[in-house]
C-alpha positions in Angstrom: -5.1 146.1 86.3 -3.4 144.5 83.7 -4.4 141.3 82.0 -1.8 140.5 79.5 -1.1 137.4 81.0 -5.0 137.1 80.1 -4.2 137.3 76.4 -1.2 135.7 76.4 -2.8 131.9 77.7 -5.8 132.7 75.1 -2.8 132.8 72.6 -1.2 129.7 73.4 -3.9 128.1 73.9 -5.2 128.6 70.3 -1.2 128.3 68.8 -1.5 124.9 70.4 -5.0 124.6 68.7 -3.4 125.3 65.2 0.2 123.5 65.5 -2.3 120.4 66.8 -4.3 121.0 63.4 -0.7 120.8 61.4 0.3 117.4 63.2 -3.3 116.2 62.2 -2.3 116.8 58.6 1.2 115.8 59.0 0.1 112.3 60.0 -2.2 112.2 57.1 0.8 113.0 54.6 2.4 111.1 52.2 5.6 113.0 51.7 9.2 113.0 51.9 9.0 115.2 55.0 5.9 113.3 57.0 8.2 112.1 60.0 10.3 115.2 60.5 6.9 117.6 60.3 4.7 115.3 62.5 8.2 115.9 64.9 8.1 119.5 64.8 4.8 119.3 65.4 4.6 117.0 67.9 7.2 119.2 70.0 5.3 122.6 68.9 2.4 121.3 70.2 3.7 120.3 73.3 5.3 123.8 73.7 2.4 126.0 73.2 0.5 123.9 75.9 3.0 124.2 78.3 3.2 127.9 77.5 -0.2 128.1 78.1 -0.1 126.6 81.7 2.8 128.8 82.4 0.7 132.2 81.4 -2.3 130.9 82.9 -0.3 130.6 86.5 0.9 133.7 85.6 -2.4 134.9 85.2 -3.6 133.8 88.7 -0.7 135.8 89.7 -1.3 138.6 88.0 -5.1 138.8 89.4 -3.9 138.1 93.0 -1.5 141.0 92.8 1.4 139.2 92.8 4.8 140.4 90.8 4.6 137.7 87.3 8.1 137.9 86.8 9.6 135.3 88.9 6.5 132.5 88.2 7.6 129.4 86.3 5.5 126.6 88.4 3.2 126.5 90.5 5.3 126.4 93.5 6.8 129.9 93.2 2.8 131.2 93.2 2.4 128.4 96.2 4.9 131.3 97.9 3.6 134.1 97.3 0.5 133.2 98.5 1.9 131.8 101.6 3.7 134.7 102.0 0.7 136.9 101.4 -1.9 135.1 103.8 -4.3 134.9 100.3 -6.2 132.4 99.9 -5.7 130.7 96.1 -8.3 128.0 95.6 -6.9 127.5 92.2 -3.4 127.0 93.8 -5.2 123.8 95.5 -6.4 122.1 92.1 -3.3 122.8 90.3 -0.9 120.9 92.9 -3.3 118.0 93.0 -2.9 117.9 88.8 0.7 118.7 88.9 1.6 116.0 91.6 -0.8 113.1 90.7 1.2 111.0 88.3 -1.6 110.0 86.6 -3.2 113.6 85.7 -3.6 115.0 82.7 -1.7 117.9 83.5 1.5 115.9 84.9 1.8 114.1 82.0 2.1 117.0 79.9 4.2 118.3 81.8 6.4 115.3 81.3 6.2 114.7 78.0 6.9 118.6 77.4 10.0 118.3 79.9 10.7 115.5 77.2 11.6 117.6 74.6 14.3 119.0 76.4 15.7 116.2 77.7 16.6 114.7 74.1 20.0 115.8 74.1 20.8 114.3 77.3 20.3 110.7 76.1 23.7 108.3 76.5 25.2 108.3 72.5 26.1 104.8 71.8 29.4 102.9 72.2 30.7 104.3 69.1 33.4 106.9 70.1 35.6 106.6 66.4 32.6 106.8 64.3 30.7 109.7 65.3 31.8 113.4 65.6 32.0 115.2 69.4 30.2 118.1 67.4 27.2 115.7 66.2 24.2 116.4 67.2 22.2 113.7 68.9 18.0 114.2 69.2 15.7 112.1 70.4 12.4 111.7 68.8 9.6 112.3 70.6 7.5 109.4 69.0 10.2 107.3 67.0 8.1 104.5 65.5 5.1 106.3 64.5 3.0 103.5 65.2 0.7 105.3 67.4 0.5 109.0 65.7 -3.3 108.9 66.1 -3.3 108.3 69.5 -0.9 110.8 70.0 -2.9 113.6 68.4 -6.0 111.9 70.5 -3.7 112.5 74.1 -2.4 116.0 72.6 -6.2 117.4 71.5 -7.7 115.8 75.3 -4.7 117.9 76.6 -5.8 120.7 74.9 -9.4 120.0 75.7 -8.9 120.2 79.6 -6.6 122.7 79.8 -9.1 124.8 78.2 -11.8 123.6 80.7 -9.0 124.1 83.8 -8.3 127.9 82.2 -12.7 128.5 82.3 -13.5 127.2 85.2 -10.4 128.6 87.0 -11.4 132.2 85.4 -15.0 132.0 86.7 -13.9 131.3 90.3 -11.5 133.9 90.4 -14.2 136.5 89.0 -16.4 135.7 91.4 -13.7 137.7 94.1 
């Protein structure tokens, strides 16, 4: 069998590993470019560890048996396992993480879902002085007041999707 899906999470996991290096040294800039690298950064980071998650279920669905093409959440595995009669313990942790508000995992998930959702944001009141072709982005940390703690939340992210993605992998080569 196959494990690219293997390879591809160790990947991410250690893009997101570098890119969370680069924020680091974006925040500890002095330049003329500090804000809009400790934003690419800040969205690269987020990318890579929700790339990660993504080939790590992927992963799960590549061990099971289970066509990868179609996996973007945890629900689509969820179905093929129903559909299969399987039983996926992992499934059962993931869904707690991805449900619980409070998790880890959810939040990342969020604040990744985030990035996207920039350009959605209500322009202001202003029809005559701005352009219909302007572009409008929302930062994902506008004030920079709390860039450390960012990069804290971002490397803990890191931390226990790494420890999710070992502990997961030792269960599932125990079948």
């Amino acid at each position: 069998m196959s494990s690219i899906y293997l390879a591809r999470t160790n990947q991410k996991l250690n893009f997101a590993r570098i890119h969370l290096d680069a924020l680091r040294e974006a925040c500890d800039s002095t330049g003329w470019s500090k804000h809009a690298l400790m934003e690419s950064y800040n969205e690269s980071v987020l990318f890579h560890l929700a790339s990660g998650y993504a080939a790590f279920l992927r992963e799960i669905a590549e061990r099971y048996g289970f066509a990868t093409d179609h996996i973007s959440g945890y629900r689509a595995l969820e179905a093929d396992v129903e559909a299969s009669g399987q039983e996926c313990p992992e499934l059962r942790e993931l869904r707690v993480l991805e449900e619980n508000q409070a998790s880890w995992l959810h939040l990342m998930l969020q604040a990744y879902e985030a990035c996207w959702r920039a350009s959605d944001r209500a322009v202001s009141a202003e029809p005559a002085a701005t352009s219909a072709s302007e572009i409008h982005v929302v930062q994902v940390n506008p004030s920079y007041n709390d860039e450390q703690a960012i990069v804290q939340e971002y490397q803990s992210w890191l931390n226990e999707l790494r420890e999710l993605v070992d502990r997961l992998r030792a269960g599932m080569q125990e079948w």
